[in-house]
VOPAGU-2260 file (C-alpha; in pm, 1 decimal, decimal comma):
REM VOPAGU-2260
SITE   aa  ch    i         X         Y         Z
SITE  UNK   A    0       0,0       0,0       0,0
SITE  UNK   A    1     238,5     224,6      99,9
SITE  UNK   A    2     413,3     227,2    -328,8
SITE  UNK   A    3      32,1     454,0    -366,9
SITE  UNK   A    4     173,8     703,7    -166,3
SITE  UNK   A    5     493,5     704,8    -289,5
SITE  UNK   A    6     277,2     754,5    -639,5
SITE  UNK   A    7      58,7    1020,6    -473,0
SITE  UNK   A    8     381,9    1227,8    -366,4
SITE  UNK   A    9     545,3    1230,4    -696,7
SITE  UNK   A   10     251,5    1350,2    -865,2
SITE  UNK   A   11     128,4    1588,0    -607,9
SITE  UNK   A   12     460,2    1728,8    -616,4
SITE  UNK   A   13     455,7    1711,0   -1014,5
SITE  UNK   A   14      83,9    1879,9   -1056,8
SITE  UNK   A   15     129,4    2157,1    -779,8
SITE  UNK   A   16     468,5    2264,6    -763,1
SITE  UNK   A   17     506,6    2596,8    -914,1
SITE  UNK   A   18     167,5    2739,4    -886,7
SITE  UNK   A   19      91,3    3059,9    -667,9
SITE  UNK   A   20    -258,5    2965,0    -460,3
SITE  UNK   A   21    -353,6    3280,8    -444,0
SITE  UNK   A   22    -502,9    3267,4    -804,2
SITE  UNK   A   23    -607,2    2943,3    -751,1
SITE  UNK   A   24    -812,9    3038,5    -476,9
SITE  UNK   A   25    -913,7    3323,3    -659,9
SITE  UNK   A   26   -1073,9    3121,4    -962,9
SITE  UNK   A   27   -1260,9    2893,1    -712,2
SITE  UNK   A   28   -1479,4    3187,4    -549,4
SITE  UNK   A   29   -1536,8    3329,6    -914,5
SITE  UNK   A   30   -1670,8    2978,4   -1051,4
SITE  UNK   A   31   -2037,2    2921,0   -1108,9
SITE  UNK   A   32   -2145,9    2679,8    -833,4
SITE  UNK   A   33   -2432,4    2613,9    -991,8
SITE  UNK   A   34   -2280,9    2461,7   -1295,7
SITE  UNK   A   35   -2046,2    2270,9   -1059,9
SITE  UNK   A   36   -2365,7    2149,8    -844,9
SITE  UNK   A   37   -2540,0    2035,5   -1164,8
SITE  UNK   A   38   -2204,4    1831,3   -1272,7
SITE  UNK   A   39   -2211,0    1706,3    -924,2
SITE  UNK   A   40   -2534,6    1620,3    -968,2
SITE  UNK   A   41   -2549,1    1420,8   -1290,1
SITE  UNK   A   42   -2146,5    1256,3   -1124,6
SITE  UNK   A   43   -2445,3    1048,4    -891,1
SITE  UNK   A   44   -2668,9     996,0   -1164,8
SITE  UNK   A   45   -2371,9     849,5   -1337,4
SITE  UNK   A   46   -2311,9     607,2   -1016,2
SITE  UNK   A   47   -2655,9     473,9   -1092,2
SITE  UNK   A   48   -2639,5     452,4   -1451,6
SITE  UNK   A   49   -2278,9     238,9   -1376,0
SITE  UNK   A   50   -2516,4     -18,5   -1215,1
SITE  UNK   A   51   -2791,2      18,2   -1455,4
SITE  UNK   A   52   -2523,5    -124,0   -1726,4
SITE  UNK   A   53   -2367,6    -355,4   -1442,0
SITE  UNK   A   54   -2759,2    -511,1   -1475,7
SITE  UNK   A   55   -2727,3    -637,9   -1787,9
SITE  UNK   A   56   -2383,2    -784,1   -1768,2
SITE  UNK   A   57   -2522,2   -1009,5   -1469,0
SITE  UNK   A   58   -2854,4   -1086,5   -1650,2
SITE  UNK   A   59   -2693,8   -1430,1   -1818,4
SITE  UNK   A   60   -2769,1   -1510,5   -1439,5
SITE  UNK   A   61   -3077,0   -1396,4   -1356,7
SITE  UNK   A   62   -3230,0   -1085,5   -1213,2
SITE  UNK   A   63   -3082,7    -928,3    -887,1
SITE  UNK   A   64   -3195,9    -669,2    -659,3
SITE  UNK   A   65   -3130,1    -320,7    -799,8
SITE  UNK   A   66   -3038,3    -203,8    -450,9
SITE  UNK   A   67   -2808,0    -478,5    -337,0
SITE  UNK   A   68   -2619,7    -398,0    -664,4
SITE  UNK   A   69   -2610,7     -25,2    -651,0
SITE  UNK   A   70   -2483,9    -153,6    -228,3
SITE  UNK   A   71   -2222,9    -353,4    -351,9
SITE  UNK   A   72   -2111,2     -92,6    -634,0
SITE  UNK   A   73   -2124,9     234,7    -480,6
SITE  UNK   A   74   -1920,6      54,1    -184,6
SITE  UNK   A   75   -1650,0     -52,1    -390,0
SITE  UNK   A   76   -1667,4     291,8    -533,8
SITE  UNK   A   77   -1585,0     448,4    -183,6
SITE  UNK   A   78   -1280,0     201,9    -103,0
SITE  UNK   A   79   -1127,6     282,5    -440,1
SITE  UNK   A   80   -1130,7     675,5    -339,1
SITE  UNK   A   81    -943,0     576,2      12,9
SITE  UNK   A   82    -685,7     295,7     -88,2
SITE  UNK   A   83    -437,4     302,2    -335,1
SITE  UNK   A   84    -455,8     -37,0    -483,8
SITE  UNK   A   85    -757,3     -80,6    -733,6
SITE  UNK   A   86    -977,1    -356,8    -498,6
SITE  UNK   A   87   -1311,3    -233,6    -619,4
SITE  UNK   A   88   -1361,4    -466,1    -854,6
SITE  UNK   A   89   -1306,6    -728,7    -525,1
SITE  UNK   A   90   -1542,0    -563,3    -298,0
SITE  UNK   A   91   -1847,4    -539,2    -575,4
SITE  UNK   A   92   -1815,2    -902,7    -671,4
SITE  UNK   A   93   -1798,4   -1011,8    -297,9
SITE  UNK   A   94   -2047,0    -798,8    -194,7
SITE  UNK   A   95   -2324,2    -899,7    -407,1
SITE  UNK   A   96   -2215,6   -1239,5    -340,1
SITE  UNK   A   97   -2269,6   -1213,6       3,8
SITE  UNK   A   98   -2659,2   -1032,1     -70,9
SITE  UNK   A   99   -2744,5   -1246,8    -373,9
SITE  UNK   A  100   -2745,1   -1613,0    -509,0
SITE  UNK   A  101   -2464,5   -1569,5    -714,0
SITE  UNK   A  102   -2064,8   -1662,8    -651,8
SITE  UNK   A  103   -1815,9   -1426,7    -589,2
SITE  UNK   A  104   -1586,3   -1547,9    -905,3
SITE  UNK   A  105   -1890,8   -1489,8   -1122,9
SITE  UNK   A  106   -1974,0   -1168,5   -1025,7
SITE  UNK   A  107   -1653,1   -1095,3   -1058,0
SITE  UNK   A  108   -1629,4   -1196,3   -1412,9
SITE  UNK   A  109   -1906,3    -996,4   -1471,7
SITE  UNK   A  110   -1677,5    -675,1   -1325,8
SITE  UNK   A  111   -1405,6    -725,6   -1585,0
SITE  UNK   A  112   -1588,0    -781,2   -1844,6
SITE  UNK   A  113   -1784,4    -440,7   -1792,9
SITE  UNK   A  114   -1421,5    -318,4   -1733,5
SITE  UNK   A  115   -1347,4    -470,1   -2084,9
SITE  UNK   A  116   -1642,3    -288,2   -2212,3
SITE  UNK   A  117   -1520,9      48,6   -2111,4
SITE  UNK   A  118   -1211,0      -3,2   -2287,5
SITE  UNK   A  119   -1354,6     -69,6   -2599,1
SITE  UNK   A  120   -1571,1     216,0   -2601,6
SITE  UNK   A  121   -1318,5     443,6   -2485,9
SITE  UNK   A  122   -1081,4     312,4   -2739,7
SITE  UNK   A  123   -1349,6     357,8   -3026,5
SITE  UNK   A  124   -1369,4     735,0   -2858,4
SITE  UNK   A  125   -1024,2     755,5   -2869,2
SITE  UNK   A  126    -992,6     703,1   -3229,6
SITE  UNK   A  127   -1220,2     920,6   -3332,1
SITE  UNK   A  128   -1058,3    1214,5   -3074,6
SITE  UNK   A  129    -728,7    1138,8   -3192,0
SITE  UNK   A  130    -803,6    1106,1   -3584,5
SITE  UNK   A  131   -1034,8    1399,5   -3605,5
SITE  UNK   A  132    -901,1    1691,9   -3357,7
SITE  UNK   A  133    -701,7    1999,2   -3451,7
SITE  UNK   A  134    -357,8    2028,2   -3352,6
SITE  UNK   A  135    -195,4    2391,3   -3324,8
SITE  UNK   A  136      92,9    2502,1   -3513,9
SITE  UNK   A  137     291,8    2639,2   -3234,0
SITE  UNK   A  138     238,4    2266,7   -3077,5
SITE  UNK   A  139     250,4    2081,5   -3384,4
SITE  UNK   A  140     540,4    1900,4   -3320,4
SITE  UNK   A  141     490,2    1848,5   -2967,5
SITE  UNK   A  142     162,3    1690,3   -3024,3
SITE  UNK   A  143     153,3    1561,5   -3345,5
SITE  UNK   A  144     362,1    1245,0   -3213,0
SITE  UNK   A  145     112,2    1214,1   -2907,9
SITE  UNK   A  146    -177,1    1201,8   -3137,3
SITE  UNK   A  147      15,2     904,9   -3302,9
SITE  UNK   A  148      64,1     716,9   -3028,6
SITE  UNK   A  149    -260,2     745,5   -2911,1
SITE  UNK   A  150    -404,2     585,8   -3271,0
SITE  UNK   A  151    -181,1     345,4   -3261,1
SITE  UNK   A  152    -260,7     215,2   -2930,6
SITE  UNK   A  153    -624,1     280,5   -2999,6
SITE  UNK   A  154    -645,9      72,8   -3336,2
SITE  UNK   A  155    -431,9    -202,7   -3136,7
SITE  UNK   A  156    -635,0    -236,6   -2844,9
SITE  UNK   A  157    -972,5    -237,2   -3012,4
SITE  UNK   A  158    -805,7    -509,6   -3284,1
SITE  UNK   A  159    -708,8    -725,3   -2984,1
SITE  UNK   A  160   -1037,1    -697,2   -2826,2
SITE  UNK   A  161   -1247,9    -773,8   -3109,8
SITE  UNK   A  162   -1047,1   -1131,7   -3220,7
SITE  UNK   A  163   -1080,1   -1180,6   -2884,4
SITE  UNK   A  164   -1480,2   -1131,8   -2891,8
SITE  UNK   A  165   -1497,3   -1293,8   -3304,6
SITE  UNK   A  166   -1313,0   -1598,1   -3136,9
SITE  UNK   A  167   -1459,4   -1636,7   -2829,9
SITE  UNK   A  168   -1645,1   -1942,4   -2865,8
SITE  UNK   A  169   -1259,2   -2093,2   -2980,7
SITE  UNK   A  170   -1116,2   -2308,1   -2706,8
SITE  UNK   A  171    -786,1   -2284,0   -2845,6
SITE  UNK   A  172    -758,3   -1914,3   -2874,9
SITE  UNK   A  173    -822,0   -1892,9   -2494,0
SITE  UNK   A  174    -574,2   -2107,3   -2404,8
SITE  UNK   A  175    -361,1   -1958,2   -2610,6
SITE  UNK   A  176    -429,8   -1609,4   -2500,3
SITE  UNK   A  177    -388,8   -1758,8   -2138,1
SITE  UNK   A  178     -25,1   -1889,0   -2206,7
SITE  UNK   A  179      43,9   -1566,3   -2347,1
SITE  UNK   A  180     -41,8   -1353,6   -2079,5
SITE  UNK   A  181     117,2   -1540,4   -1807,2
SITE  UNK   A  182     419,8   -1499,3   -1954,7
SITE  UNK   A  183     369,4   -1093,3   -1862,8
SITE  UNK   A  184     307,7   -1229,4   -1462,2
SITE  UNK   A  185     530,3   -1314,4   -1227,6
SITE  UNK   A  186     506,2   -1722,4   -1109,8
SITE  UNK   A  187     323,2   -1705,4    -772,2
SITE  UNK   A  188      70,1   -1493,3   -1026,9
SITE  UNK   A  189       1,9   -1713,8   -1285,8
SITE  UNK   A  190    -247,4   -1931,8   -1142,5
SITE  UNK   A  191    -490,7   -1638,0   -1054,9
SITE  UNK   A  192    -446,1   -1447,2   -1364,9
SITE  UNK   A  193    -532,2   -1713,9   -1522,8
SITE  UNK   A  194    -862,7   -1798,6   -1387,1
SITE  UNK   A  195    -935,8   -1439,7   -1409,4
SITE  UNK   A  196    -873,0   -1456,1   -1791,7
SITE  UNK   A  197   -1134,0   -1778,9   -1754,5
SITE  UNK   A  198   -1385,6   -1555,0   -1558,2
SITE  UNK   A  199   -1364,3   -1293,0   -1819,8
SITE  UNK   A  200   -1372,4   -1519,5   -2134,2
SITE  UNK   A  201   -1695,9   -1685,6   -1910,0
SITE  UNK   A  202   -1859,8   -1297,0   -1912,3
SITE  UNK   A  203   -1861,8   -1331,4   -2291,7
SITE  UNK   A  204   -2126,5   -1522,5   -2275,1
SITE  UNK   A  205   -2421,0   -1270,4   -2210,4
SITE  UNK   A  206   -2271,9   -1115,3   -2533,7
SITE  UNK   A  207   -2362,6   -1416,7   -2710,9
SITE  UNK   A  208   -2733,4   -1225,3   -2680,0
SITE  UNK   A  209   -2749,6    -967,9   -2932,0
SITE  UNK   A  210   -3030,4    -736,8   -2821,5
SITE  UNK   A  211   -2805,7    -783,9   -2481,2
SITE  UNK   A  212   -2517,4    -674,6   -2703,4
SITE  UNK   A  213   -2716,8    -389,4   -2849,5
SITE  UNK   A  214   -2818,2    -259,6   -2530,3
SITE  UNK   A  215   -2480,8    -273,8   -2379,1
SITE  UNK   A  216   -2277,8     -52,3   -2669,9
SITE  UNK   A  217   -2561,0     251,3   -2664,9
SITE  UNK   A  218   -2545,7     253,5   -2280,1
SITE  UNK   A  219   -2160,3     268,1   -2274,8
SITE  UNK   A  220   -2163,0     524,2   -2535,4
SITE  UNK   A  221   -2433,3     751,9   -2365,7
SITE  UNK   A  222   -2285,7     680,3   -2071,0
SITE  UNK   A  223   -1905,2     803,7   -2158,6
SITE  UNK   A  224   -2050,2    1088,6   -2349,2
SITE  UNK   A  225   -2275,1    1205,9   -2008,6
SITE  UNK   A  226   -1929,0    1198,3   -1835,3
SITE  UNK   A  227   -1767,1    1392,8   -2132,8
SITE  UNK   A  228   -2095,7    1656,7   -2038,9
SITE  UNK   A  229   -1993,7    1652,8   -1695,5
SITE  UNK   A  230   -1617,3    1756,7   -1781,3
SITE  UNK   A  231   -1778,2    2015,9   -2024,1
SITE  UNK   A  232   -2004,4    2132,9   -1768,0
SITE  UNK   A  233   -1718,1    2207,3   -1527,2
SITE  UNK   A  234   -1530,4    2366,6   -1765,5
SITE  UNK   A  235   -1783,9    2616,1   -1811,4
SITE  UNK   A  236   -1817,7    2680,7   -1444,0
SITE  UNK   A  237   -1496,6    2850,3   -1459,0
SITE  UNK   A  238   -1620,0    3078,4   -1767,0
SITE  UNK   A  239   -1432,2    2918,8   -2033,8
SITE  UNK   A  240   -1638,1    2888,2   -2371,1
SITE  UNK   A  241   -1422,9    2879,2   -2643,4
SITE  UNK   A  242   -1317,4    2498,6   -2652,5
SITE  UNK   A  243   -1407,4    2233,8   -2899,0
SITE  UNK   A  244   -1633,9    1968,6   -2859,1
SITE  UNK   A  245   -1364,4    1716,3   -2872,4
SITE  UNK   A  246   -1157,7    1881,7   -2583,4
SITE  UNK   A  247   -1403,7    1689,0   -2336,6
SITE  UNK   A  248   -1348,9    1440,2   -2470,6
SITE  UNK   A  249    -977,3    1473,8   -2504,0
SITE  UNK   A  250    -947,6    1559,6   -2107,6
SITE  UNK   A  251   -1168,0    1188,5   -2025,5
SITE  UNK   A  252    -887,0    1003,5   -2217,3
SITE  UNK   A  253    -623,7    1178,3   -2018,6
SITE  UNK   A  254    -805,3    1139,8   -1674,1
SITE  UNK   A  255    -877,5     788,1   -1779,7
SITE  UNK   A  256    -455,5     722,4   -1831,0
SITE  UNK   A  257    -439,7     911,4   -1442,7
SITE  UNK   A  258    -668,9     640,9   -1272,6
SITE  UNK   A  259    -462,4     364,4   -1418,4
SITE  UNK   A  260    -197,0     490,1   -1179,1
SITE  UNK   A  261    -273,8     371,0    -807,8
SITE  UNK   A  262    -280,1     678,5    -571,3
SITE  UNK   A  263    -533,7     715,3    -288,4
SITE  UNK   A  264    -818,6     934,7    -421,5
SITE  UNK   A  265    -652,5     944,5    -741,9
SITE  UNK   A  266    -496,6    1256,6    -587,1
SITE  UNK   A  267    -167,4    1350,3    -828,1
SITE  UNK   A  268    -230,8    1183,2   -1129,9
SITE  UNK   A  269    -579,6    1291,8   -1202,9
SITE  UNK   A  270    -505,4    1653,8   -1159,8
SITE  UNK   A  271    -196,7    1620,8   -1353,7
SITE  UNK   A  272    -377,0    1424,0   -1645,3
SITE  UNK   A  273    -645,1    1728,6   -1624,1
SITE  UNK   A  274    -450,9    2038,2   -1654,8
SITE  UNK   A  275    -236,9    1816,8   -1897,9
SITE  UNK   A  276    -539,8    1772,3   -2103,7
SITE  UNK   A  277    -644,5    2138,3   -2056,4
SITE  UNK   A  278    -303,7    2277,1   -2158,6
SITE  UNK   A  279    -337,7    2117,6   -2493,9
SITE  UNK   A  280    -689,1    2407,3   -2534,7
SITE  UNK   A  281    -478,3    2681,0   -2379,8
SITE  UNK   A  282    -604,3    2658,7   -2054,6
SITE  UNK   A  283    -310,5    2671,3   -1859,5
SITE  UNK   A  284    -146,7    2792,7   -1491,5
SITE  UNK   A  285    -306,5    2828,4   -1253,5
SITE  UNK   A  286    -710,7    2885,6   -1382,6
SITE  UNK   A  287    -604,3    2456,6   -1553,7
SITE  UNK   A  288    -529,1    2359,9   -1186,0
SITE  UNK   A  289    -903,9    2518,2   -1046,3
SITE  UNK   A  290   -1091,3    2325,7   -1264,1
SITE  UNK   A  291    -830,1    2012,5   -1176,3
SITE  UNK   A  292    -953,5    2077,0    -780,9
SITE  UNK   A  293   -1299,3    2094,4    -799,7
SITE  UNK   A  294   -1313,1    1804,4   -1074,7
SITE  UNK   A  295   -1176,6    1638,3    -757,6
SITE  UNK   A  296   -1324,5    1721,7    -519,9
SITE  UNK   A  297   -1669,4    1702,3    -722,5
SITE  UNK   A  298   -1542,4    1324,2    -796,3
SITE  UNK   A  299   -1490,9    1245,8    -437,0
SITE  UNK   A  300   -1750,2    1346,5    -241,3
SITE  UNK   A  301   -1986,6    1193,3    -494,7
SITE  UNK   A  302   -1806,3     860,9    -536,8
SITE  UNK   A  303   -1756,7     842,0    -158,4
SITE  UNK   A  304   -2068,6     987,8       4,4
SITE  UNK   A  305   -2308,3     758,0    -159,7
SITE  UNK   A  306   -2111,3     443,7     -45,6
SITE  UNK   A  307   -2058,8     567,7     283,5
SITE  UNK   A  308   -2505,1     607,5     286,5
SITE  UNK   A  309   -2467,3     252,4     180,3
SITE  UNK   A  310   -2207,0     110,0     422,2
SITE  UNK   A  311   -2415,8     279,4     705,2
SITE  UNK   A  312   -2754,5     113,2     585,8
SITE  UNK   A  313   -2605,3    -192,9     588,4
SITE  UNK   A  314   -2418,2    -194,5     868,7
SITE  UNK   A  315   -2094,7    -216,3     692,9
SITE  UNK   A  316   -1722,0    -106,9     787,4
SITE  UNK   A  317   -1457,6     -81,8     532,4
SITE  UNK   A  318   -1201,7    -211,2     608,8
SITE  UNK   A  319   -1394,9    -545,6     741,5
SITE  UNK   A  320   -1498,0    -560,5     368,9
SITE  UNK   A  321   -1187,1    -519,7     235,2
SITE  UNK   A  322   -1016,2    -845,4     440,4
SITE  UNK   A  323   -1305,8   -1062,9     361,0
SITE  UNK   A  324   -1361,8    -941,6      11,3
SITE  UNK   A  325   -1003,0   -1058,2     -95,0
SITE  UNK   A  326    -981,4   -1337,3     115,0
SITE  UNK   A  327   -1283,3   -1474,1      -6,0
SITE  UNK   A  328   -1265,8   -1408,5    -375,0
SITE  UNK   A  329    -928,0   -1575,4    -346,3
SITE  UNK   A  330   -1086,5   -1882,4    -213,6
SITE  UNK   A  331   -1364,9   -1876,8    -492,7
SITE  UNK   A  332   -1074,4   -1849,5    -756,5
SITE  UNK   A  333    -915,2   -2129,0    -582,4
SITE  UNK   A  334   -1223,2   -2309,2    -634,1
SITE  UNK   A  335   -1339,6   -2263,7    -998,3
């Protein structure tokens, strides 16, 4: 645990060294906190529309209970803003486990695969950001060679992921992909990577369905393009107007790159993926870093209160749920 504050450090050092607070401070009383309650606002209705997708994913099952999902999700939510290592996805599949007639292995399948999802349509809204935007002369060169490298990796994630999905009724290809990957692990690894590649290849299987399939792509899409709103939305709080429509856009790919990086909070890397992100519209200094806080903060409080509402109605503590949720997952691995 302790490497995510070594991470948090470096970056917090990184995104807010060299910037006078007094301007900062400045650009927060000036903001519209109306726009910033409305992005607030639709952040929750996000959380809910996360679980409304979640739904289908699980629905090769059977129906659960809306609220024990949105319980275990908007928990796992809340531990990922306090620890640095990324156990969400642990604490969801246990969770539900533990409220509905489902294992915790499967439900965790189901997790990945909506992870795997994400990717896909973020890649797909990559491509498009990355093939379409305008670059400006005096940055040409500087980010000409980022745009590049963000189509390349683009096209070659969303090629991997669909011969994974055209093949994934191949036995062979699995265990091919499976001896591939492990290779990437270290030993004492192996084993559980590779019943999570099992779980996931498993979570395929409610894609076989395509009005399932259907369903699933135009609720990623609306629900990527709501959070591209949200960063919009934001943006305008601070009185800034003259952007593209693809800078939203632009700044979700970056902040999506910062919560790869384990860091309690996501404190460091998101605000330096954000003004980042920003700098690349001219929105620099210190005005980039405001809208990097209250993005934040906004983020925070409405990933964390909700699950905290949750945790109390059910008479929950975190860090109980974190012991047994890994403990027990590991066992259910162990077991499929």
């Amino acid at each position: 645990m302790w490497q995510g504050f070594v991470v948090l450090l470096i970056f917090a050092v990184w995104a807010f060294l060299d910037y006078d607070f007094a301007p900062v401070a400045s650009s927060l009383a000036e903001a519209n906190w109306a726009l910033i309650g409305l992005g607030m606002t639709l952040n929750v209705s996000l959380l809910y529309l996360r679980v409304f997708k979640w739904r289908f994913f699980l629905s090769a099952f059977k129906t659960f209970s809306f609220f024990n999902m949105s319980l275990a999700a908007f928990a796992a939510y809340t531990c990922n803003m306090v620890i640095p290592a990324k156990v969400g996805g642990a604490i969801q599949a246990w969770l539900l486990s533990k409220k509905e007639p489902i294992s915790a292995s499967s439900a965790f399948g189901t997790v990945v695969l909506t992870r795997v999802m994400d990717a896909i349509t973020l890649s797909v809204i990559g491509l498009l950001v990355f093939s379409t935007m305008e670059i400006p002369l005096d940055k040409s060169h500087y980010w000409e060679s980022y745009r590049n490298a963000g189509i390349i990796i683009t096209v070659s994630l969303l090629s991997l992921i669909v011969f994974l999905f055209i093949f994934r009724n191949h036995k062979n290809i699995e265990n091919g992909f499976k001896r591939l990957a492990i290779r990437f692990v270290p030993a004492r690894m192996q084993t559980s990577t590779e019943k999570v590649i099992t779980l996931f290849w498993e979570g395929f299987e409610v894609l076989n369905q395509r009005r399932t399939l259907g369903i699933i792509v135009i609720l990623n899409f609306t629900f990527w393009g709501l959070v591209a709103t949200t960063i919009f939305i934001y943006i305008k709080a601070f009185g800034i107007s003259d952007i593209p429509m693809t800078a939203p856009l632009f700044i979700l790919l970056a902040q999506a790159i910062g919560f790869m990086i384990p860091s309690p909070g996501n404190i460091g890397p998101f605000h330096a993926a954000t003004v980042v992100g920003l700098s690349f519209y001219g929105v620099v200094g210190e005005l980039a870093l405001s809208i990097a806080i209250i993005m934040h903060a906004a983020m925070f409080i409405t990933n964390s209160l909700p699950g905290l509402i949750y945790l109390w109605i059910g008479n929950l503590k975190i860090s109980a749920i974190i012991r047994e949720a890994e403990l027990n997952l590991t066992k259910a691995n162990e077991n499929t």
